[in-house]
Residue, then its C-alpha position, 0 to 999 in steps of 0.5 A: x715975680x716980674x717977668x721979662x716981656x720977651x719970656x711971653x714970645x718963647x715958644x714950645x714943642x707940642x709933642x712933649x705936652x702930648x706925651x704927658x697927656x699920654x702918660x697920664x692915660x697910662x697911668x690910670x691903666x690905658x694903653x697907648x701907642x706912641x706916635x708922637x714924640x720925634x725920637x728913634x726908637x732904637x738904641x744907640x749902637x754899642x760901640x758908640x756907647x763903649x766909646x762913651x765909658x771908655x773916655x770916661x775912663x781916660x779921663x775925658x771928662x774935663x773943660x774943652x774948647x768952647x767950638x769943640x775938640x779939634x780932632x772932632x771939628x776936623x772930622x765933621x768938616x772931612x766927612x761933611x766935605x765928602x759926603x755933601x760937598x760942601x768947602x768947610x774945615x774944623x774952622x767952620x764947625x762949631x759943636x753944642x749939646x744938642x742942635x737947638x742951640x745952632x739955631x739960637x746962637x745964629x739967630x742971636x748973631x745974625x739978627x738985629x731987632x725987626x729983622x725979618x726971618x722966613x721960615x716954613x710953615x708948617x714947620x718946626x716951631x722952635x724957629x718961629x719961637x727963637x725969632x720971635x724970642x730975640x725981637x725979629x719978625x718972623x715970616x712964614x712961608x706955606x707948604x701946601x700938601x698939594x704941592x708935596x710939601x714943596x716950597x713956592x719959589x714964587x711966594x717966596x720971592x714975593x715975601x722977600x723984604x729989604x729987611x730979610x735977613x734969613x731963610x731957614x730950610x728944612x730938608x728932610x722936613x719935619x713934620x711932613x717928611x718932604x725933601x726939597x726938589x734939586x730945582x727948588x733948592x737951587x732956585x733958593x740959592x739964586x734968591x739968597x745971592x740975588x737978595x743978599x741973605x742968609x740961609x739956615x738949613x736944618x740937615x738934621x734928618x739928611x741921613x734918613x733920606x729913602x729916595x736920592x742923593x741928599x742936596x745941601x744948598x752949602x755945595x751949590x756956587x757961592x753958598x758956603x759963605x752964607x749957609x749955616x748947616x745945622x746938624x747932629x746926632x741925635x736922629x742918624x745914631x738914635x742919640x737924642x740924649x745925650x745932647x750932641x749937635x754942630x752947625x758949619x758956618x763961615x770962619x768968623x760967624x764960627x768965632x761969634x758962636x763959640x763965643x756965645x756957647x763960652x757964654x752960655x754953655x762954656x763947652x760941649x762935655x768931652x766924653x760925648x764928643x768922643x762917642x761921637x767921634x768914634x760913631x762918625x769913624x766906626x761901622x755905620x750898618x746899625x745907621x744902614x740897617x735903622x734907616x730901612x727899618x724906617x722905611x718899612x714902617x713908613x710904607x705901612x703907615x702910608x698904605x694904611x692911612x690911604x685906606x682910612x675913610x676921610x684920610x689922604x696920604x702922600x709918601x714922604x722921602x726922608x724923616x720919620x714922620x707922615x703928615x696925613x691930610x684929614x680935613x674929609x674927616x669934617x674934624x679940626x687937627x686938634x679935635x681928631x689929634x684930642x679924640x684919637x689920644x682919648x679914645x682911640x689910644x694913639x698918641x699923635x700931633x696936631x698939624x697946628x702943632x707945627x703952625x697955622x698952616x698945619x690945620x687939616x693935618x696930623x703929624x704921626x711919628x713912626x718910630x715905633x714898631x711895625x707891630x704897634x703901628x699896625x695897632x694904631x691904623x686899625x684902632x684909627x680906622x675903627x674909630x674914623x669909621x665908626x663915627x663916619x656912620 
């Protein structure tokens, strides 16, 4: 079988071919700490599941409209308007099973081929992968961990081209858990009006967020028309199954992408959209409760790395991950990430995972217990010490 020459520019998310490596280990009688997959270990709180079984019940479970169910579209646009100011109505919300799709339907809509995208690195790679998929150039920007993960507003400017079309934004990050300073993100906003361009912001992880008010460069002046803010359920209400995500759009980028679902998808199913409804309207304690949880685990995470031999560790604001410099070790991202699965029972990310600019880093995941991941430190310090001697 032939295959289209594009198929060779898709690329990949590195944490699930870890977690069959891992599952491997396991099955030969191994034990094994997961940190690598990017997914809250909690369940989905009862009452959105109830909402789920009750819609199926009231028969919910028939074709929708391509953009999402109206009810449902107004009540994104009625929170998202009040708790981030950003000017949107039902309009301006497209609901997709999961947020990727946000990101490949805008980017199909937006951009022609040989049109330029900035995105940062390291980073999520679908956003290189989608870019590169449908013929763009991709354009990485890089996050440097002495600046905490910051962008350079100068570097940015600098890569700035008559052919830049968008700049995807990433806050709270991932891998590194940073949050964008209210300078940067303004300073972001000067350039886009300036140049003429478009920004993705991925607020996915907005609602994990330990430290301030969450930004959303859509509230700042003149930039709800050229912001596409994509988000979703699966990280805030520990979700990831059952595929539910949104972007908040200008109106007539909004008909295009519900055009390209028509297309793709026909609609989002009814039921969840319903359970994410009801999880939008219902007591949000469980959300509360999950987020300071993360926090404990992340202050353990942080101390203990800091007190790993060859190891340095900044204290990330928002997500669920840590983003460990490791280069004092004298191994590769990908030798330490290898031997760490191998023989220290951790599962872990590269920093390679998430792009070039990710070597001398791994990426830990602490969506897991407090308990394991004291498992996983000890196990790391054990085997870094060891072979530091």
């Amino acid at each position: 079988m032939t295959y289209a020459k594009r198929m060779s520019r898709l690329g990949t998310e590195t944490a699930f071919e870890v977690l069959a490596r891992a599952r491997a280990l396991e099955e030969q009688g191994r034990k094994i700490v997961h940190l690598e997959i990017g997914e809250p270990d909690f369940d989905t709180p009862k009452f959105i599941r109830q909402a789920a079984v009750d819609a199926l019940e009231e028969g919910w479970t028939h074709y929708g409209p391509s953009a999402g169910l109206p009810e449902f579209r107004k009540e994104i646009a009625k929170q998202w308007k009040a708790e981030r100011a950003i000017p949107c109505e039902a309009e301006n919300v497209v609901v997709t099973p999961g947020a990727k799709p946000i990101m490949f339907f805008v980017m199909l809509a937006l951009l022609e081929e040989g049109d330029e995208v900035l995105y940062p690195n390291p980073g999520f790679p679908i956003y290189e992968s989608v870019a590169n998929f449908i013929g763009a150039r991709a354009v990485p920007l890089h996050l440097k961990g002495e600046d905490e993960f910051d962008l350079d507003l100068k570097e940015l400017e600098r890569k700035i081209t008559g052919r830049t079309k968008l700049l995807v934004i990433n806050s709270p990050h991932n891998p590194t858990g940073a949050v964008l300073k209210p300078e940067t993100v303004e300073g972001i906003a000067a350039l886009a009006r300036k140049h003429n361009f478009h920004i993705l912001a991925d607020e996915i992880y907005a609602k994990i967020q330990y430290e301030g008010r969450h930004v959303s460069i859509a509230s700042l002046p003149g930039m709800a028309e050229r912001t596409i803010v994509l988000d979703g359920f699966s990280k805030t209400y520990a979700m990831t199954g059952w595929r539910l995500g949104f972007g908040i759009m200008e109106k007539h980028l909004a008909v295009h992408v519900a055009r390209l679902m028509t297309n793709s998808n026909s609609c989002t199913a009814s039921f969840i959209q319903r359970a994410g409804l009801a999880a939008l309207t219902g007591p949000q304690g469980e959300l509360h409760a999950m987020v300071e949880e993360f926090r404990v685990r992340r202050d353990e995470m942080v101390s203990g790395l800091n007190a790993i031999p060859g190891v340095k560790c900044f204290t990330p604001r928002g997500a669920f991950y840590v983003f460990p410099d490791i280069r004092a070790t004298g191994m590769s991202s990908a030798e330490l990430a290898k031997a760490l699965l191998e023989q220290a029972g951790i599962a872990c990310l590269s920093g390679t995972s998430f792009g070039a600019h990710g070597e001398g880093y791994i990426r830990f995941s602490y969506a897991n217990s407090l308990a394991n991941i004291k498992i996983a430190l000890q196990s790391m310090n054990e085997f870094l010490s060891v072979r530091a001697r």
